[in-house]
Legacy VTK file of the C-alpha trace (Angstrom):
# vtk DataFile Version 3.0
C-alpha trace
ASCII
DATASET POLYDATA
POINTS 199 float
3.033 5.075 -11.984
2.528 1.739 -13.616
-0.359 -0.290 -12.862
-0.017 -4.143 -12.297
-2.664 -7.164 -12.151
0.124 -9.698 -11.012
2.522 -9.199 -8.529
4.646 -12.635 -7.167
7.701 -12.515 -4.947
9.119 -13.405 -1.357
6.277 -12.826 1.219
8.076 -12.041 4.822
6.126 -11.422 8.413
6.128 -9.043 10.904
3.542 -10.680 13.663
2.893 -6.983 15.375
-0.519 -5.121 15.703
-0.421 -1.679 15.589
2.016 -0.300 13.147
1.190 3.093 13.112
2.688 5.774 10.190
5.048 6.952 13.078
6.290 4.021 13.183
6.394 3.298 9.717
8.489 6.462 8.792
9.709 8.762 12.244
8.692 12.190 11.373
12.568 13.827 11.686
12.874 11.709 8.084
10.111 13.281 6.049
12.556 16.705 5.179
14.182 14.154 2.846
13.961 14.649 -0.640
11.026 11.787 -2.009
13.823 11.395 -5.069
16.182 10.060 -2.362
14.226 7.151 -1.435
12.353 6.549 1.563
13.092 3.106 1.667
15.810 2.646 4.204
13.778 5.163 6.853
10.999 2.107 6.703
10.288 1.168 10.568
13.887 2.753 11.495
13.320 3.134 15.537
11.807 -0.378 15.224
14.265 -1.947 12.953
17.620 -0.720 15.192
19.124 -0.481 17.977
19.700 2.741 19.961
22.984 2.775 18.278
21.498 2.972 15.082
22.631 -0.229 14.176
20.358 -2.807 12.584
18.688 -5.398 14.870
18.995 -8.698 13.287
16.427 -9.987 15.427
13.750 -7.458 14.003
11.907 -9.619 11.081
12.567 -7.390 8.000
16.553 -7.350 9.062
17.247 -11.234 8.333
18.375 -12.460 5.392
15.584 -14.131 4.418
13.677 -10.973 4.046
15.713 -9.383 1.768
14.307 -8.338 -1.540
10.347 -9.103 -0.418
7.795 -7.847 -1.976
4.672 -9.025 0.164
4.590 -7.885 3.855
2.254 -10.122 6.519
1.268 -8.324 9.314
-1.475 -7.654 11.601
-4.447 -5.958 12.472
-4.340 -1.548 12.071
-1.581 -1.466 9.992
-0.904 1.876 9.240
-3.166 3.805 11.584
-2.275 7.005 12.820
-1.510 10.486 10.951
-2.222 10.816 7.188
1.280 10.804 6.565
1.517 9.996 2.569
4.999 9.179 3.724
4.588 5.780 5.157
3.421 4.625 1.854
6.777 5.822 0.191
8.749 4.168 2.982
6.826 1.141 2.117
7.047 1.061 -1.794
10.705 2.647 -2.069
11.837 -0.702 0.409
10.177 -2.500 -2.452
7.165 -4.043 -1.122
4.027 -3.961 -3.661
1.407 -6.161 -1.363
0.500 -5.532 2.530
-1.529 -8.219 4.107
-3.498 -7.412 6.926
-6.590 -8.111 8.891
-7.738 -4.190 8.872
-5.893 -0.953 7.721
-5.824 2.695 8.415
-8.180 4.279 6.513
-6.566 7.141 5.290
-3.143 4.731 4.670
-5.614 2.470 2.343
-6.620 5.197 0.389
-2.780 6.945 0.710
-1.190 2.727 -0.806
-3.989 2.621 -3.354
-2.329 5.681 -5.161
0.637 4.690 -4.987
0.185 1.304 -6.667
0.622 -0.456 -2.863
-2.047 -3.619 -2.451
-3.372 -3.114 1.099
-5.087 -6.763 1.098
-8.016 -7.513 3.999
-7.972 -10.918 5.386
-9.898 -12.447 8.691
-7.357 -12.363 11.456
-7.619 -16.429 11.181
-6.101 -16.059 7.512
-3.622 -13.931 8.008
-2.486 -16.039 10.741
-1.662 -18.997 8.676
-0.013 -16.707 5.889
2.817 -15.543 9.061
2.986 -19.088 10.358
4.072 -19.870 6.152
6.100 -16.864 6.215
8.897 -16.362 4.479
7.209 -17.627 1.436
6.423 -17.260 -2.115
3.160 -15.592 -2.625
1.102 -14.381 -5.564
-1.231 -11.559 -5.433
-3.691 -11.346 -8.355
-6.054 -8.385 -9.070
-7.783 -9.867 -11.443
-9.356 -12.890 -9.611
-8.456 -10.858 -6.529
-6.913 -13.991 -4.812
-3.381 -14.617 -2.476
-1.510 -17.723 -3.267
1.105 -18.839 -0.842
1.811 -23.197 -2.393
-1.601 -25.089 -1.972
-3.510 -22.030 0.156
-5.382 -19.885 -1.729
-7.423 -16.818 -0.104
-10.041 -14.272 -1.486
-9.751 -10.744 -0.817
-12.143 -7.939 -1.319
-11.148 -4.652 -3.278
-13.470 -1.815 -3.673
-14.092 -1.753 -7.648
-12.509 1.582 -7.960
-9.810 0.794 -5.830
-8.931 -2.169 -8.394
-9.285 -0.077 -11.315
-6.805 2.242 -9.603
-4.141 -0.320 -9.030
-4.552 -1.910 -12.776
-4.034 1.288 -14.601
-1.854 2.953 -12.389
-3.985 5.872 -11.667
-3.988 8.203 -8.737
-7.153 9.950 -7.692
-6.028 12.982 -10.768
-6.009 10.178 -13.285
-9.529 8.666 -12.455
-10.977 12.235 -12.551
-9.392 12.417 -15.991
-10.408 8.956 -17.280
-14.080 11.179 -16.888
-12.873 14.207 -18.934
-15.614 13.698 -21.779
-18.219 13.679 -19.504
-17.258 16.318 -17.339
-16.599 18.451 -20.576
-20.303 18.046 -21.934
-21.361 18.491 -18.076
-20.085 22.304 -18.285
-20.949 22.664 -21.887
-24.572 22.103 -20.973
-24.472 23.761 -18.089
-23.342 26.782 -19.518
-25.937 26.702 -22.454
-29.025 26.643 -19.556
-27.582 29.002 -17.937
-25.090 31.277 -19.435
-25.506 34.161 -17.254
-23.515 32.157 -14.255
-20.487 31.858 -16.296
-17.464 34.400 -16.786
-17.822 36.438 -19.628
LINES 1 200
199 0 1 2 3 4 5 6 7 8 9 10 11 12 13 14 15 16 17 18 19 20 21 22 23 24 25 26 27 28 29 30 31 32 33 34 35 36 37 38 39 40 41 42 43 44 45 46 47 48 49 50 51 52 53 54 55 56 57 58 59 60 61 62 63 64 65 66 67 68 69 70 71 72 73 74 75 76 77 78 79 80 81 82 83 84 85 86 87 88 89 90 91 92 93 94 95 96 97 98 99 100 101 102 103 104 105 106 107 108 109 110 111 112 113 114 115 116 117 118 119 120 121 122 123 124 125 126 127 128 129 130 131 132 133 134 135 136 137 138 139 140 141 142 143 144 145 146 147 148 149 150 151 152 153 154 155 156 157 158 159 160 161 162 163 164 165 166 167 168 169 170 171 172 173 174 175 176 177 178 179 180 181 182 183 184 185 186 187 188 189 190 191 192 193 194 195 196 197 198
């Protein structure tokens, strides 16, 4: 996966609370191959009618959404099961940034290795990013600010979270960035105390 510092593009809204990962990506998709693409599974039950047919009033259905990258929203975004999933849905539909006032926990963790932003902002914030919305918007790790024209907005990123998202690392990758020091770890482990080790 690559990592990024910069990502700019269309920023779109969708002003609901409570996106769960059900509703992200229904469960009767997830026997799809991953190579497939999740992409067009993202919100399906929300996004169309009972038909099947795409709702054009549903936000990420009018034309102006099309190609985003940056997804508004608001508050627990992504709460629910620890469907990895939701996350694919999300990134094969193209979208590199989620904006939200608070996340899932396990989704956070699930977008961070995937190379998906999910950005914190005060309710108040995020407000005035939907009201903008659609938009262009930069997201920068490195001074770990949002962008939309003349508003600019601080996020906070756990360290290792960043670090993540720069290099393009998954949770294998940052145990592997540490493969010296785990190495002289066991080697001096096994010279105090050879007798625990397999012959």
């Amino acid at each position: 996966m690559p990592g990024w510092t910069l990502v700019e593009g269309r920023a779109v809204a969708l002003p609901i609370e409570n996106i769960d990962t059900d509703q992200l990506i229904p469960a009767r998709f997830m026997s799809t191959q991953r190579a497939e693409g999740y992409g067009r599974f993202l919100l399906h039950d929300l996004a169309r009618g009972a038909d099947g047919t795409p709702d054009p009033a549903f936000p990420l259905n009018r034309p102006e959404s099309a190609g985003a990258k940056i997804l508004v929203t608001r508050r627990n975004f992504g709460a629910g099961s620890s469907r990895e999933a939701a996350v694919y849905a999300l990134v094969d539909a193209g979208f590199r940034v989620v904006i939200a006032p608070s996340f899932g926990d396990i989704f956070s963790s699930n977008a961070i290795n995937n190379g998906l932003l999910p950005a914190r902002l005060s309710p108040e914030e995020t407000e005035r990013l939907i009201r903008l919305c659609p938009t262009t918007l930069r997201a920068d790790l490195e001074s770990l600010t949002l962008r939309a024209g003349e508003e600019t907005l601080s996020f906070e990123l756990d360290p290792v979270w960043r670090e993540k998202l720069m290099k393009g690392w998954d949770d294998v990758d940052l145990t592997l960035a540490h493969g010296e020091a785990i190495a002289g770890f066991a080697d001096a482990r096994r010279a105090a105390r050879p007798w625990t080790w397999p012959g």
